[in-house]
C-alpha positions as semicolon CSV with decimal commas, in nm:
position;residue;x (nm);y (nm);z (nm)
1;X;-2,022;-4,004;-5,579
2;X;-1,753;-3,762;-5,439
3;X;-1,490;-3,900;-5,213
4;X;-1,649;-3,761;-4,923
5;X;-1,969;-3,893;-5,007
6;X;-1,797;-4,220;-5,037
7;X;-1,645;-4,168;-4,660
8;X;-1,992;-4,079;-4,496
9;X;-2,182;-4,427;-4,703
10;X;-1,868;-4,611;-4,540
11;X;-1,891;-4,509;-4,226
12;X;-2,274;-4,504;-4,208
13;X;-2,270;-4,870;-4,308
14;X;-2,056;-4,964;-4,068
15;X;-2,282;-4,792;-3,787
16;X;-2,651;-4,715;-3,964
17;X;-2,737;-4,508;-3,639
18;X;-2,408;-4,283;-3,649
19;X;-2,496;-3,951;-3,570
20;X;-2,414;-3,623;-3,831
21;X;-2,205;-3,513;-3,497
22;X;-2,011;-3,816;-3,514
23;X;-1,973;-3,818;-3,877
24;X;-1,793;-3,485;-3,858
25;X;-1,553;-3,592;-3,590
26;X;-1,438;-3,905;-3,762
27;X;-1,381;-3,704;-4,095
28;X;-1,272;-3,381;-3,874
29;X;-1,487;-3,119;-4,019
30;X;-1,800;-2,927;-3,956
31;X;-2,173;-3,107;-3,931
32;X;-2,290;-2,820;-4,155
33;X;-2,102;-2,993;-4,405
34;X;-2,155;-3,339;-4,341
35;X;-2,569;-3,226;-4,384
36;X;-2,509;-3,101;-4,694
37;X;-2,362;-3,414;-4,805
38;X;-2,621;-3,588;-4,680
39;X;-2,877;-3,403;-4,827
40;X;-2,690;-3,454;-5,177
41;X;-2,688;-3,815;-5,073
42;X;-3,065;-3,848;-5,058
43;X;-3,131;-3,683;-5,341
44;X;-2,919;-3,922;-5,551
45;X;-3,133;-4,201;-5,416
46;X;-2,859;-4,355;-5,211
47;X;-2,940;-4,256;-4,874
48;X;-3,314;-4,345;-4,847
49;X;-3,478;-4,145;-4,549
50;X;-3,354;-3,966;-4,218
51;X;-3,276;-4,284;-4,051
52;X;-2,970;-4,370;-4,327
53;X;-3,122;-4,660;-4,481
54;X;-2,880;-4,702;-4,788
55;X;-2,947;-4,808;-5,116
56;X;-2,746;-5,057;-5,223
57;X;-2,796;-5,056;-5,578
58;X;-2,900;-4,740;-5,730
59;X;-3,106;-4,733;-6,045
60;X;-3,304;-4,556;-6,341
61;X;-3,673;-4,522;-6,355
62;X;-3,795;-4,517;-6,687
63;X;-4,158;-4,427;-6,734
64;X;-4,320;-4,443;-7,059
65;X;-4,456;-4,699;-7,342
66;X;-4,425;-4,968;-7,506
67;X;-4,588;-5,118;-7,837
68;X;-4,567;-5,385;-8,106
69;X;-4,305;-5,207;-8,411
70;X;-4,520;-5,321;-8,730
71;X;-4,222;-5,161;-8,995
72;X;-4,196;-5,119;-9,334
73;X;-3,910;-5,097;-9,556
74;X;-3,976;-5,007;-9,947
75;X;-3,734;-5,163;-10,175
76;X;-3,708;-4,833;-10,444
77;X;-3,800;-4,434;-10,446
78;X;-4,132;-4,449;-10,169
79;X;-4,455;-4,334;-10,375
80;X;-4,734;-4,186;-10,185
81;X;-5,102;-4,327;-10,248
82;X;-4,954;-4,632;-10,386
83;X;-4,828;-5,034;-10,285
84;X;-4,463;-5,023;-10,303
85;X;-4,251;-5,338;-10,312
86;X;-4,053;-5,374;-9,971
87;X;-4,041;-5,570;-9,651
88;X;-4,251;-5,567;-9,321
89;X;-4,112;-5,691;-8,995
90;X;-4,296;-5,707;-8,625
91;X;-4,100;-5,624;-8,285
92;X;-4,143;-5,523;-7,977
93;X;-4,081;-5,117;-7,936
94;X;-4,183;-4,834;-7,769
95;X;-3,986;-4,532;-7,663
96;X;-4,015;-4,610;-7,313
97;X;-3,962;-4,945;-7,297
98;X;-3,600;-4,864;-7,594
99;X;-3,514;-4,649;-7,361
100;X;-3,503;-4,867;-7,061
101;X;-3,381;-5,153;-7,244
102;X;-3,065;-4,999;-7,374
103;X;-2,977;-4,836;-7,016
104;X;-3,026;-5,205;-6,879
105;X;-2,751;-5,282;-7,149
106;X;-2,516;-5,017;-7,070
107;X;-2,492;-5,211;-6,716
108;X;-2,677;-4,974;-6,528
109;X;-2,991;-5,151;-6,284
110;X;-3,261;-5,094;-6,491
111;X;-3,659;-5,008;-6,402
112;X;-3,944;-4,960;-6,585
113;X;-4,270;-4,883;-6,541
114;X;-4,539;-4,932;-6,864
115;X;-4,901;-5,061;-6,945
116;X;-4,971;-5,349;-7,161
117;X;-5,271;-5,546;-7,264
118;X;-5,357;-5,880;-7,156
119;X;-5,389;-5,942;-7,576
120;X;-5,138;-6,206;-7,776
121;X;-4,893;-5,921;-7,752
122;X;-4,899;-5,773;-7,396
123;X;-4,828;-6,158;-7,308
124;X;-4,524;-6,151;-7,518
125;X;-4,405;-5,842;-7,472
126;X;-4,383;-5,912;-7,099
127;X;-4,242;-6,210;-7,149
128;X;-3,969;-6,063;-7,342
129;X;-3,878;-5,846;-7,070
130;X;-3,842;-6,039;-6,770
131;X;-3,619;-6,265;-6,978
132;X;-3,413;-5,935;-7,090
133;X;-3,350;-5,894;-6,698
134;X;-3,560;-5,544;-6,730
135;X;-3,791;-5,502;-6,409
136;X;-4,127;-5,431;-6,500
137;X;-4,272;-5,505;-6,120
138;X;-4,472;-5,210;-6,086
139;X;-4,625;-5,205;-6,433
140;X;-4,976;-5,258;-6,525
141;X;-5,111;-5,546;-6,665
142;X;-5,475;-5,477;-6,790
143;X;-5,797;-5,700;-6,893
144;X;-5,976;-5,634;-7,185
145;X;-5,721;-5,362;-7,316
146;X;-5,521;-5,380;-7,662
147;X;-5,145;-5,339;-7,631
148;X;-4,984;-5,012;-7,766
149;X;-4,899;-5,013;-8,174
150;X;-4,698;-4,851;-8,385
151;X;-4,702;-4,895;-8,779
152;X;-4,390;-4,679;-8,959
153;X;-4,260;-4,692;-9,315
154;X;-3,926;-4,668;-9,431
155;X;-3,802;-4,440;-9,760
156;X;-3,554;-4,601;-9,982
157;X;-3,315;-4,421;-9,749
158;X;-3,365;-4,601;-9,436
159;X;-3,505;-4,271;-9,297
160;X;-3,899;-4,271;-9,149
161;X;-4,148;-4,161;-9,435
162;X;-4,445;-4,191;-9,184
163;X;-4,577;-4,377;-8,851
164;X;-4,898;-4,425;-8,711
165;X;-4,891;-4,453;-8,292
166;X;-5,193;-4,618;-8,090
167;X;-5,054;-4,531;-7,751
168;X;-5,383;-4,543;-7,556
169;X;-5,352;-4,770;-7,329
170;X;-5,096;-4,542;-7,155
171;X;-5,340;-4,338;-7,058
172;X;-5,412;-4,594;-6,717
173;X;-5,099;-4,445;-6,622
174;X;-5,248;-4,187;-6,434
175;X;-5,189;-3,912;-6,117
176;X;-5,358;-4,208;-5,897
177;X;-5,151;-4,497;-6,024
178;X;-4,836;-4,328;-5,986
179;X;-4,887;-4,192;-5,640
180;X;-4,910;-4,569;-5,552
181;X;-4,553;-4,594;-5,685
182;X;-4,420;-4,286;-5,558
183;X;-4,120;-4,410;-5,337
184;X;-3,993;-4,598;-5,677
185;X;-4,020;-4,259;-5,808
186;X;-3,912;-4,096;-5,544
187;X;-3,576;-4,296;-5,440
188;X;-3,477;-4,365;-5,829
189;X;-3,153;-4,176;-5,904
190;X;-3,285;-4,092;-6,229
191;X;-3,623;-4,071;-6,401
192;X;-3,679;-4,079;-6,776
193;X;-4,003;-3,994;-6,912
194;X;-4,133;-3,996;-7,309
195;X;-4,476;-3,798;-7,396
196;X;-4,670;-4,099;-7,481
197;X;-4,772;-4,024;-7,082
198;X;-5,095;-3,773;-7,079
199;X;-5,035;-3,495;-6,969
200;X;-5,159;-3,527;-6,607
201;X;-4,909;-3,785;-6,541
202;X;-4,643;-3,604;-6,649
203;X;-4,747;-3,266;-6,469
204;X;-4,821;-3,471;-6,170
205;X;-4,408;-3,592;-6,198
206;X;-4,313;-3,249;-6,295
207;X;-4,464;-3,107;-5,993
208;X;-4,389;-3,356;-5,742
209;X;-4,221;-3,175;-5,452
210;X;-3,887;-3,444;-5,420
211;X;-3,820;-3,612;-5,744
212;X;-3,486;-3,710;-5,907
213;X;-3,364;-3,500;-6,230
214;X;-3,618;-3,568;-6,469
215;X;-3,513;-3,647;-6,834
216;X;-3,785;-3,570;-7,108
217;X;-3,780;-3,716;-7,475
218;X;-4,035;-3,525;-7,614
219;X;-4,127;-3,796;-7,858
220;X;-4,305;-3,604;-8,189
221;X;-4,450;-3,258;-8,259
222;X;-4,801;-3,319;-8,151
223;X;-4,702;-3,517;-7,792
224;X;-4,449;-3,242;-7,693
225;X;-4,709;-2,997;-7,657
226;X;-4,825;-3,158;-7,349
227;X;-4,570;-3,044;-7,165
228;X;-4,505;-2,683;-7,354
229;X;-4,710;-2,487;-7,064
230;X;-4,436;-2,630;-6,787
231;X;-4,170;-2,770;-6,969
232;X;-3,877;-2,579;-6,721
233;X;-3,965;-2,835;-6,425
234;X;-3,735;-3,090;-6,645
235;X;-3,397;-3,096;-6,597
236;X;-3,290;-3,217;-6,922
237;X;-3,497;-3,239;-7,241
238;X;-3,424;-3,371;-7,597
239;X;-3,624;-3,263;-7,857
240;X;-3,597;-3,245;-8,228
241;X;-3,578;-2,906;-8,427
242;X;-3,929;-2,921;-8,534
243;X;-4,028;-3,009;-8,147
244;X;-3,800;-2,751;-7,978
245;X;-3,962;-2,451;-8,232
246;X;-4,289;-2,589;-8,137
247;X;-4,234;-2,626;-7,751
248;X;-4,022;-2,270;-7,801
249;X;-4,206;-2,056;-8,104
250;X;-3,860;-1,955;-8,201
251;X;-3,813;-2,104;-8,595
252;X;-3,462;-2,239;-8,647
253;X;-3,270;-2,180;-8,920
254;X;-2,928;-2,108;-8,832
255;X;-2,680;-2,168;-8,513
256;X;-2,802;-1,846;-8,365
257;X;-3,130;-1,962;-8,407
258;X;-3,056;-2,304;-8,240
259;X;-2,884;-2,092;-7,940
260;X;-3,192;-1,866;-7,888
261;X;-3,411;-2,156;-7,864
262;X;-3,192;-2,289;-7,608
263;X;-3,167;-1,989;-7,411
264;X;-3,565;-1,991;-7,424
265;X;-3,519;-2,324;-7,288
266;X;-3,281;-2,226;-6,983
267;X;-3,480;-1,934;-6,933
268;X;-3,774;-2,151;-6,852
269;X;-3,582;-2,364;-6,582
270;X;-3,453;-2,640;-6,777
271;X;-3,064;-2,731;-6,678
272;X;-2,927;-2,912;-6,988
273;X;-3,091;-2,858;-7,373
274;X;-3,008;-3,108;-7,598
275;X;-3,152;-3,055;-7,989
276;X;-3,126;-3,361;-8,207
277;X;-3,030;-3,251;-8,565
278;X;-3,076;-3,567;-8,767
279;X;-2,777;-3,675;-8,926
280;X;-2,579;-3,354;-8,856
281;X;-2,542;-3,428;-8,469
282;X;-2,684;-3,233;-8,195
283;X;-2,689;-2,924;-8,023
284;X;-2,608;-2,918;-7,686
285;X;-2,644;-2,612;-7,404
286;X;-2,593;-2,529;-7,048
287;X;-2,590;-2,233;-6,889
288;X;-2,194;-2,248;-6,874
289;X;-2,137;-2,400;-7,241
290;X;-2,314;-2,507;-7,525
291;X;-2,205;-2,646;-7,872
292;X;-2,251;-2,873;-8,208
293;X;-2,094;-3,202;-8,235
294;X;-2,142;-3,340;-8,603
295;X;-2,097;-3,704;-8,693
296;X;-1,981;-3,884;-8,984
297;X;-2,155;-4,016;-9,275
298;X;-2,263;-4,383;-9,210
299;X;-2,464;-4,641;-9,412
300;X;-2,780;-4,650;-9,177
301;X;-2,939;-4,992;-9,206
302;X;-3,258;-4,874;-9,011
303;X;-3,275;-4,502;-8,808
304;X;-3,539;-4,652;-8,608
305;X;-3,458;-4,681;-8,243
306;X;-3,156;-4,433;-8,272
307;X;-3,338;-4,129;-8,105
308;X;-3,444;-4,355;-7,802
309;X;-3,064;-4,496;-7,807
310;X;-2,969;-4,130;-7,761
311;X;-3,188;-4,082;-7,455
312;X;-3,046;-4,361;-7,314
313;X;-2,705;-4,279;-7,369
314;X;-2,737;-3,927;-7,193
315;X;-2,896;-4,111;-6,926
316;X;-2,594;-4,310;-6,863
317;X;-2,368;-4,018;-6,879
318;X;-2,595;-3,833;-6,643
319;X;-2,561;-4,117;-6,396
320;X;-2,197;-4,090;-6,415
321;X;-2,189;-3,730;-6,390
322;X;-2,065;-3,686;-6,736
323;X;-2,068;-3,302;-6,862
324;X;-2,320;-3,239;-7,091
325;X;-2,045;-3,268;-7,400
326;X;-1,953;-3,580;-7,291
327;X;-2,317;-3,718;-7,243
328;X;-2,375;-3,606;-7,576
329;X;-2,109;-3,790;-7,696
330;X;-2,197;-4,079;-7,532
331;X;-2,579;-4,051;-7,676
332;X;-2,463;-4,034;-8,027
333;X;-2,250;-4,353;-7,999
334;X;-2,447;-4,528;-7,904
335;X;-2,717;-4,377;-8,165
336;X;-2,494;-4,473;-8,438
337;X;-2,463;-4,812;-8,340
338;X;-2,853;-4,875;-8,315
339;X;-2,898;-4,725;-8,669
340;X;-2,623;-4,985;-8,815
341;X;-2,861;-5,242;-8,794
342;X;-3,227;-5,340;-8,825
343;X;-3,331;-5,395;-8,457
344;X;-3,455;-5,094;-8,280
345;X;-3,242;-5,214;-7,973
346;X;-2,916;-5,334;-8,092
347;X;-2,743;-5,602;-7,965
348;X;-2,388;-5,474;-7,984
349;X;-2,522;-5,200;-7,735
350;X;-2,264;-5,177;-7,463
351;X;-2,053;-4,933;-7,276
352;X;-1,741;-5,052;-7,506
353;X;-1,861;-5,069;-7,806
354;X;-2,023;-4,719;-7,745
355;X;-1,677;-4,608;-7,637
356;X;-1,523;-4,786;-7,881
357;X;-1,742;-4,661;-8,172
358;X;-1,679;-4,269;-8,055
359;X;-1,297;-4,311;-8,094
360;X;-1,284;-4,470;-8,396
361;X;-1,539;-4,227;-8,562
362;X;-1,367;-3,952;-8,355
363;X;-1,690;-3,809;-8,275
């Protein structure tokens, strides 16, 4: 919040039916002004309707899913059509539901909004949640319906080789469903969304005539084209090259090309492009700047969960009115530190260590 903003919640608190009128003359300025702030104020999600309710605690909305991680690691060079010597773990996953977790870590309040099955899984995936302080209130629980899975192997390099998603239960999060949660939506200062939605749910957000800033993570190729035909009503959006020249048709091969594509991007309506480049960084724009911020080589123990870790990192630095350099930043620290070890949500996440890791890698 500005300082002014921080004046009006103040004295609004201390009188909840204060006039704008009376606002102005305590602060000595004009009411046109003290509306405007006000309006800015609702929008954030901390002034919650005309008659100044205030919201105390201000939070993230995270929409999306969440799944069982079935992963396997091989042990040499990965051959196709063939057994290969490795490891297999089981954990609880989903982009959504990373996503959500790591903001909870980074000390920010925390909601999320999911389906799960009422299978072995659902039950302890839910579990796991409410114990991780996430709230999950407004999810649905469903009968008869298998939890979300997602089976990936790992290449002798720690990188993905392939993944197989079975996302759909998510498809009970529908237009209907969410308009019975629409004030969560609504009043949330921030909403984060991942593709595993169908696309009605996400054009009904998209279209929705208050909403926060919405943050897309366009998930994979194929589940990014949902959202190709209206992708400027997001605010910010993260894709992958291969996802931002198939949401954009513009093939990238150089800088320039990564700059058109982002231009195609702004052109459309879309405030803040990020485009993750693997191991070489991102590729940020705004209207007013753009840029490539590399990182170091590191010995990546698992990249699994570092995308999501990203997402959740420009979240944080979009709640804290970051610039989009800085967000970026922030997203890649705390990237790095997911892919250091084998959990898709690392435990070490945390504003300091994020902060910590940035400096001493001087990204």
């Amino acid at each position: 919040m500005t300082e002014r903003e921080k004046q009006i919640i103040n004295l609004i608190k201390e009188n909840p039916l204060i006039t704008q009128e009376e606002i102005a003359a305590t602060l000595n300025c004009a009411r046109t002004s003290i509306a405007v702030h006000i309006s800015n104020l609702m929008k954030k999600g901390i002034i919650l309707g005309k008659k100044y309710i205030i919201n105390e605690d201000p939070y993230i909305l995270t929409i999306g899913g969440t799944n069982v991680d079935i992963q396997g690691k091989s042990y040499s060079t990965f051959v196709r059509y063939d057994s290969n010597p490795g490891s297999v773990t089981i954990s609880f996953g989903g982009v959504g539901k990373n996503i959500a977790e790591n903001i909870n870590k980074l000390g920010i309040n925390s909601k999320f909004v999911t389906a799960l099955g009422d299978d072995i899984y659902g039950k302890n995936i839910k579990e796991y949640l409410n114990n991780q302080n996430l709230d999950i209130s407004d999810s649905l629980f469903l009968k008869n319906q298998q939890t979300s899975m997602y089976v990936s192997i790992l290449n002798d390099d720690k990188e993905m080789e392939m993944a197989v998603s079975s996302t759909d239960i998510c498809k009970n999060i529908t237009p209907e469903f969410l308009e019975t949660i629409r004030k969560k939506i609504t009043n949330a200062k921030l909403l984060v969304l991942d593709t595993n939605l169908e696309e009605e749910a996400l054009r009904y957000i998209a279209f929705l005539r208050r909403k926060p800033n919405l943050i897309l993570d366009t998930v994979s190729t194929k589940k990014s084209l949902k959202v190709k035909e209206f992708i400027g009503r997001f605010h910010t959006i993260k894709p992958n090259k291969l996802e931002a020249e198939i949401l954009s048709g513009i093939t990238i091969y150089s800088n320039d090309d990564l700059e058109r594509a982002g231009e195609y991007f702004l052109h459309k309506g879309v405030k803040k492009v990020l485009i993750s480049l693997g191991a070489k960084g991102v590729f940020y724009m705004t209207q007013d700047k753009q840029g490539i911020i590399k990182i170091p080589r590191i010995n990546t123990v698992s990249s699994t969960g570092a995308g999501d870790a990203f997402v959740a990192g420009l979240a944080y630095g979009e709640y804290n009115d970051y610039d989009i350099e800085e967000a970026s930043k922030f997203g890649l620290g705390a990237a790095i530190l997911t892919s250091l070890n084998e959990k898709t949500v690392s435990d070490h996440i945390s504003v300091k260590n994020v902060e910590n890791i940035i400096k001493e890698m001087e990204i």
